[in-house]
N, C-alpha and C positions, 0 to 999 in steps of 0.2 A: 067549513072549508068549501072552497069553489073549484070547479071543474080545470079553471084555469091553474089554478094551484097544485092539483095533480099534474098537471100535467108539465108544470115548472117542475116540479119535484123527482119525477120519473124519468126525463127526456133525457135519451144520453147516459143511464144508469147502466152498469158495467153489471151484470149478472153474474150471484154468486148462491153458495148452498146456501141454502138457509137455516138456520139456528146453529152452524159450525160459530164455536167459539174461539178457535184456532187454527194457523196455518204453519204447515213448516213447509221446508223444500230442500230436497236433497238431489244430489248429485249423481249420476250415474257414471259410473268413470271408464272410459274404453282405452285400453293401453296397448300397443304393439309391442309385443316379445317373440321370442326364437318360438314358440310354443305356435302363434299366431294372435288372433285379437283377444285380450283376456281383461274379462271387469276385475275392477279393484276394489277391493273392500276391506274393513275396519272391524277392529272387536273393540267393542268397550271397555274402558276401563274398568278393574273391580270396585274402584271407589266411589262410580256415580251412584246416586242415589236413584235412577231411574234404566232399567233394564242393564245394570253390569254385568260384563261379560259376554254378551250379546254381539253376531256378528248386524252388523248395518252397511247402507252406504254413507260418506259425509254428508251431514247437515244437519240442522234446526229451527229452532220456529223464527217464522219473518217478524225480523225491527219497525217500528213507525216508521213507514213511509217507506221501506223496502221491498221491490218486487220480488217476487220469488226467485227469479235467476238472479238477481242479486244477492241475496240470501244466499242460495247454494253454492255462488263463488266465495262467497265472504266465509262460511263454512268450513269450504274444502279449506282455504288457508287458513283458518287459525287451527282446523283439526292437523293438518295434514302440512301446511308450509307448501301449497301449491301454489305458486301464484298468480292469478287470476288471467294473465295471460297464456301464459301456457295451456291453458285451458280455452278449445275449441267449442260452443255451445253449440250443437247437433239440432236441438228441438226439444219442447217438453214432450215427457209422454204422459199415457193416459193418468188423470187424478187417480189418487186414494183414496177414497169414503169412508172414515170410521164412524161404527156408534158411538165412540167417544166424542163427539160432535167437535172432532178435527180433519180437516183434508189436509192429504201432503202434495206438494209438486214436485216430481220427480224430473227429473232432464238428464238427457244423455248426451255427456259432452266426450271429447276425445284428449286425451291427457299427453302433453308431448314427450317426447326423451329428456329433452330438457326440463320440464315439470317432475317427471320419475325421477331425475338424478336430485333436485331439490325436497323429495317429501322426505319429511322428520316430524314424525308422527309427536303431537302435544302427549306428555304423558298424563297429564294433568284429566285429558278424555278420550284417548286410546290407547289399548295396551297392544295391540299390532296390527300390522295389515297384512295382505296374502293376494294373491292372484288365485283368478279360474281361466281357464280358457274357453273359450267361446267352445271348442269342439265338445271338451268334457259335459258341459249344460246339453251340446248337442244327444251326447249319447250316452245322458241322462237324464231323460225328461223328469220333471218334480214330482213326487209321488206327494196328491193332493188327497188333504183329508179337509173334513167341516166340522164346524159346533150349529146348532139350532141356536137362535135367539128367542125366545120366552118373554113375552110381554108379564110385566108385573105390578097391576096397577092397583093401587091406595084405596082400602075399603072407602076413603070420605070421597070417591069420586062420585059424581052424579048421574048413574044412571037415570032416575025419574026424569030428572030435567031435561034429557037428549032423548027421551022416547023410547029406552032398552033399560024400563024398569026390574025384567029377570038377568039383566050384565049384559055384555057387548061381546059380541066372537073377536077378539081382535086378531090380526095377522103376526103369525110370525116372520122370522126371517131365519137365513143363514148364512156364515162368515164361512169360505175357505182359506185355508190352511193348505201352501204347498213346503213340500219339505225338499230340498235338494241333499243328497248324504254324503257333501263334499267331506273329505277326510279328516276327523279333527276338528272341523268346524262345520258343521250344518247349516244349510242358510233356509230361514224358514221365515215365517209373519209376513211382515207386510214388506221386508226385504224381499223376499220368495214369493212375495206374490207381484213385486214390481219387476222380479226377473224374469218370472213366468207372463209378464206382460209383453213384458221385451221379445223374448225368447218366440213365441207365439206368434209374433206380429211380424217374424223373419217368415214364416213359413209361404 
């Protein structure tokens, strides 16, 4: 290879995580009621075969050639029957980073009267939706807990060959865990930790 040839290769590369073998992107949905601003959110159906029963916001993994707010419009409406205009796109907020070498995009968009009078939820992938009010998250911040992550790595690795012929210290990590104790429904994972993003970033 030639220098030249990096440098065709590289120039203009769009920066991304690296070794993520997946992307989804979800919706953050801000809705005006008598109450005042309240996000909208979704439980899953019993019948998916992945986290049923689970509250979340809309969305799922990006299509070929789908950018992420694309995705999360396309989401909202097949979950929800909102339709893509009614829906005001805010801004993305910050990524999700999992060790399951997926990031999500999250975006906070603002949901119109006219979109709330249209959602009919798929029952096919949710079994209902609910409001919070922006006060209540107020004046209830997420009671955050963690797990340690624990490296565990395969007697056939090579220590001799990298120079840490008695093993390697490796680092750990840790995932938090915020738990919001909305009534009936808990919003916790990486829901709760997109809302504690939010939430957070008002202050």
């Amino acid at each position: 290879m030639t220098i030249a040839e990096f440098q065709a290769r590289w120039t203009g590369h769009v920066p991304k995580v690296q070794d993520v073998t997946r992307e989804y992107a979800v919706l953050v949905p801000l809705v005006e009621c008598p109450e005042g601003p309240s996000l909208l959110f979704e439980v899953r159906a019993e019948t998916l075969d992945h986290q049923p029963g689970e509250v979340c916001f809309p969305g799922g993994g990006l299509e070929p050639g789908e950018t992420p707010a694309q995705c999360a419009l396309r989401e909202t409406f097949e979950e929800l029957s909102v339709p893509p205009e009614e829906i005001q796109l805010v801004n993305p907020l910050d990524l999700v980073v999992h060790p399951g070498r997926f990031v999500m995009h999250p975006f906070l968009g603002v949901i119109s009267q006219a979109g709330l009078a249209a959602l009919s939820p798929s029952r096919a992938e949710v079994k209902e939706t609910f409001l919070v009010p922006v006060s209540w998250l107020e004046a209830h911040p997420a009671e955050v807990y963690s797990y340690e992550l624990k490296p565990q790595v395969g007697e056939d690795f090579p220590y001799d060959r990298i120079g840490f012929p008695q093993g390697y210290r490796w680092r750990s990590g840790e995932t938090i865990v915020p738990v919001y104790p909305w009534p009936g429904h808990p919003i916790w994972g990486l829901t709760g930790r997109i809302v504690r993003n939010l939430m957070e970033g008002m202050k």
